[in-house]
Each structure stands twice: as structure tokens, then as C-alpha cells.
N, C-alpha and C positions, 0 to 999 in steps of 0.2 A: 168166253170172250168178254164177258162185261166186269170179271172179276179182272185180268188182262186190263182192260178198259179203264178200272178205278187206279188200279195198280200207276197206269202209265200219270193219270192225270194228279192222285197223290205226289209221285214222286217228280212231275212238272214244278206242282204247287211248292215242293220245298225247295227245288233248286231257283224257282223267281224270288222265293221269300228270303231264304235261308235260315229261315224260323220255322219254330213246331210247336205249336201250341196241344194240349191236352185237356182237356174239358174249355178249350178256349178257341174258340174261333180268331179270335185278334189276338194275338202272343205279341209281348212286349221283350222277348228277349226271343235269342238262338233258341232255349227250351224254355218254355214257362208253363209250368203245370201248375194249375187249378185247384187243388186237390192236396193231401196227405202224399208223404213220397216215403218208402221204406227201403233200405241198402239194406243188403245183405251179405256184401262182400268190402272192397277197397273203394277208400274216395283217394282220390292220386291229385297232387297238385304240379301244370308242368314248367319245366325251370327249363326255356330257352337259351340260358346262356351255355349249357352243358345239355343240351337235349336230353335230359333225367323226366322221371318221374317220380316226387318224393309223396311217400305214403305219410307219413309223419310219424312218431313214436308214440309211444305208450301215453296217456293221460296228458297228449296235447290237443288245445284246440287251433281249428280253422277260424281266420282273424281274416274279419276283409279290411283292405288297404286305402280302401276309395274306389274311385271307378278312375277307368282306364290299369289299373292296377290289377295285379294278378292278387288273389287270398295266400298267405302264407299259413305256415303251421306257429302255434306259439304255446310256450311252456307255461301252466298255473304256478303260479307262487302263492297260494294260501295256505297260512299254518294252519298245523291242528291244535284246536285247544276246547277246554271244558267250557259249556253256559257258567257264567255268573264266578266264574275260578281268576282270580288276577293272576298277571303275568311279568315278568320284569319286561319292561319294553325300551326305556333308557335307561343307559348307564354309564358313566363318564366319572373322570376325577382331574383335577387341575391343580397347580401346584402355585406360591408364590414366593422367592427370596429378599424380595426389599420389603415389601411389611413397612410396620410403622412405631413411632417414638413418641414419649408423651414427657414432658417437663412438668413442673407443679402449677404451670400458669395454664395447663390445660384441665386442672382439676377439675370435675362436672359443676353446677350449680345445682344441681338438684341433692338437696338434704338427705342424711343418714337415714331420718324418718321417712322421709316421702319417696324413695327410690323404688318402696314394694306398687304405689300408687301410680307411680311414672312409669315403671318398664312394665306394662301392658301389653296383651296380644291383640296385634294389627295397630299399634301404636307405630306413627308414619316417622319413618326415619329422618325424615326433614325437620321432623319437629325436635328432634332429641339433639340438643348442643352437643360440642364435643366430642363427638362420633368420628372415626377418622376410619375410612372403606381400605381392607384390604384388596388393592386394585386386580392383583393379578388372578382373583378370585370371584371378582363379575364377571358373568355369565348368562346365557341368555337358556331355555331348556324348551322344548315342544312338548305339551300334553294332549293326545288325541282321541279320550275318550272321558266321557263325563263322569266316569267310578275310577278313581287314582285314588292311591296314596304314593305322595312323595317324601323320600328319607334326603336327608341334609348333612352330613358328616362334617364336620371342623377341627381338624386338628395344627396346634402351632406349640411356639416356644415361647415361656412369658421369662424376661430378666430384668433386673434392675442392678444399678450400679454402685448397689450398697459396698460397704466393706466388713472385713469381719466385727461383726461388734458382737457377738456372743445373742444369749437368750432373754438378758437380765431387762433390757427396756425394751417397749414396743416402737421399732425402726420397720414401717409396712407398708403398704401401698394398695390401696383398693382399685382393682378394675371389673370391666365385665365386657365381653362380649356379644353379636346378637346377630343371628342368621336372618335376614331380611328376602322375603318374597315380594314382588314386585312393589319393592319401598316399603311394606308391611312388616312387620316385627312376628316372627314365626317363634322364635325361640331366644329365651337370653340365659347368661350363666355368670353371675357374681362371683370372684374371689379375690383371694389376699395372698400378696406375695412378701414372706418376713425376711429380713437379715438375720444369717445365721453365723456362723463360727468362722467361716470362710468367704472371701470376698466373691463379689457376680453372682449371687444366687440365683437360678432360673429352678421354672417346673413344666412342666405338660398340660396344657390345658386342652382339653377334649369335650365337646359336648354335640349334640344330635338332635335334629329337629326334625319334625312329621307333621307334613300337611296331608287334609284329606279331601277329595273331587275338589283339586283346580279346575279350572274351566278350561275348555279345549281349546289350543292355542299357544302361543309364546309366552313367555313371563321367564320377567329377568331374577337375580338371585344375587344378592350382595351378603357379603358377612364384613361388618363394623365392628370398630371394639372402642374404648374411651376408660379415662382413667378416671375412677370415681372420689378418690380421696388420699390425700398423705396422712403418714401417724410416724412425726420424727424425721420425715425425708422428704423437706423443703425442697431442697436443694440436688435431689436424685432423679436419674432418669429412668421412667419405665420403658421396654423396646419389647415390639409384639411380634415375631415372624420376621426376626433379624438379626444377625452376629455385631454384635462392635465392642465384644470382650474376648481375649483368647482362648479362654476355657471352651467354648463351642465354637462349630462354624459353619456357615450357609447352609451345608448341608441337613447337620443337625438344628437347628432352628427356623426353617422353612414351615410356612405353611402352605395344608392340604384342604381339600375339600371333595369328598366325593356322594355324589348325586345319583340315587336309585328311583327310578317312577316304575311304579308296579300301575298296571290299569285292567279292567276288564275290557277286553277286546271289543270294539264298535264296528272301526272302520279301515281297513285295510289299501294303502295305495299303491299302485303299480302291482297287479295280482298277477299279472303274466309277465312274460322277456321274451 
């Protein structure tokens, strides 16, 4: 009778409350347990709109929604990777066909001699005259982890509007280009473009630059070029990443730029979907 007794008065107390408390006299919810809780079978989430019950799949977790909100199931997105191993985590390339032209009035001011003095690394692009930005090759880049190294790639078409004048005088044209990290000078590459036998001579100019732990964040990315000096060609136009002779065209003279960030893994966004 008194087990009957408890029986009746238990199951009173849960139909006034509609709560069950477990080592807890005052329950703050439907069930609130006190205590350690162990499954040993299914947790089931229920979907009113289809009267289901979803179990959820393999290596997803229960995400709660807010209140008043049911929990759903959600899938981990964390890679795998090694402690202290980099990774490529960006990777992009951009293209540009108008490029740029230089006359002899844009010749540098900076001296034969003191050129190795001037093009310095982190040497601020504002400072450097006559620098003319390939536009279609600023770019903005995300780095999210304090261990990077970032690769720089520049590839173009350099020509001048020489004519044939053979090998016997020096008819040449000094430039240089220079891969710029947020307005900073990362990497630069002098050369000479000579008249040869044939008129429009162009070459390929290629060069690669490598920064090490940017800081975590955005940072923008220019490549500049400028003409550094004539020898015999007053009067010639140099053209960086651009056709305006028929021997080549857009396509062949375009410039490239492609951008690798390797980093040691930190911090990962958006782990689940």
C-alpha cells in the first residue's frame, strides 16, 4: 500500500510539474539531471515537420540552435594535418593585358651607381619615382596564421620599338621590376632589353618573390616596373604586359601573377555545416 502510495503521489508530482528533476528537487527544465548522464544506445532529434526521427550520421555533432529552437545534427569540417608541417592554404593567379609604356622622359633619376643603394628590401613604393603599377595585378590576399611563407610569381612581355640595327652599337634600354607587399618592396629584378637584327625585339621577363610570417590578416600585393635608363634609344618606347607591335599579341604579352601562401595551421573558420 505505501509503495502504491508513493507510486500514486510521484506520478501526481510529475503531471502538476511536468518536470523531473534527478538529484534535484527544483528541475529547471522537462529533465534536469544533477549528475553525470551515460547513453548507451541512440540520441534521436525529432523533425515535426515530417514526424521523423533523425539519428544523425557518422562523426556529426548535436549543435544547439538557441532556445525555443530544436538541436540539429551538423557535420565537422576540420582538416587533417601534421603539428609544425605547412600547408598550401591560398592559392590564386590573376592576369593583366593593358600593362604599361615608358618613353625616355620617364627614365629613373636614380644613378647607374646608386640603383644597388636604392632598390632595398621594404624600400616603400611611394618613395621610388617612376614606378608605373601593373593594375590589373593589385590584389588584396588573407593570411591566418602567424608561420607563412608567401610565394610571389610575375610573369610578363618586355618590348621596345627598336629597329633592326644589328649587334655593332649599344641601342638598349634598362628597366626593372618589383613585387610590392603592402607598398613594401619584397623582391626586385633588373635587366636590359638590346636591339637586335630584327625589328620589336621583346623577351620574358620572370622573377619570384618569398615573404616569410606575414602577420595574420589582409595585405595587399602590387607589382611595379619603371624604366631605368637609355643607351642609344632617346627616342624608343619600352611596353611592359602589352602588344602595340604585330609580331606579338595580347595574348602573348599579358601579364601573370600567381600567389602561393603556405602556413602552419592555427586557426580554422567555420569547422562544422
Amino acid at each position: 500500500m505505501k509503495k502504491l502510495l508513493s507510486t500514486l503521489l510521484f506520478t501526481s508530482g510529475l503531471l502538476a510539474t511536468a518536470q523531473v528533476g534527478i538529484k534535484t528537487d527544483a528541475p529547471k527544465a522537462k529533465l534536469d539531471v544533477n549528475g553525470d548522464i551515460n547513453f548507451r544506445n541512440k540520441i534521436g532529434v525529432y523533425n515535426s515537420a515530417d514526424n521523423t526521427i533523425f539519428q544523425g550520421n557518422n562523426d556529426q555533432l548535436l549543435v544547439s540552435r538557441g532556445e525555443g529552437f530544436p538541436p540539429i545534427w551538423k557535420s565537422l569540417r576540420i582538416p587533417e594535418y601534421e603539428p609544425n608541417k605547412f600547408y598550401l592554404i591560398y592559392n590564386n593567379s590573376f592576369s593583366d593585358k593593358v600593362g604599361t609604356s615608358f618613353t625616355a622622359s620617364d627614365d629613373s633619376t636614380v644613378a647607374f651607381s646608386s640603383r644597388g643603394a636604392t632598390f632595398t628590401k621594404g624600400k616603400e613604393l611611394s618613395t621610388l619615382s617612376n614606378f608605373k603599377k601593373i593594375d590589373g595585378l593589385s590584389k588584396t590576399i588573407s593570411v591566418f596564421s602567424s608561420q607563412s611563407k608567401a610565394y610571389f610569381q610575375f610573369e610578363t612581355v618586355v618590348q621596345a620599338d627598336f629597329g633592326a640595327v644589328g649587334t655593332a652599337a649599344d641601342t638598349s634600354i634598362d628597366y626593372a621590376c618589383g613585387i610590392f607587399v603592402d607598398g613594401k618592396l619584397v623582391n626586385l629584378r633588373q635587366r636590359n632589353l638590346k636591339a637586335i637584327t630584327t625589328s620589336y625585339p621583346f623577351l620574358t621577363h620572370t622573377q619570384i618573390g618569398i615573404v616569410d610570417n606575414l602577420g595574420t590578416g589582409n595585405h595587399s600585393v602590387d607589382v611595379a616596373c619603371t624604366r631605368l635608363g637609355s643607351y642609344g634609344a632617346a627616342g624608343n618606347t619600352l611596353t611592359i604586359g602589352t602588344n602595340v607591335y604585330t609580331n606579338i599579341n595580347g595574348f602573348i604579352s599579358q601579364s601573370s601573377l600567381k600567389v602561393d601562401v603556405y602556413e602552419v595551421p592555427q586557426v580554422f573558420n567555420n569547422i562544422i555545416n
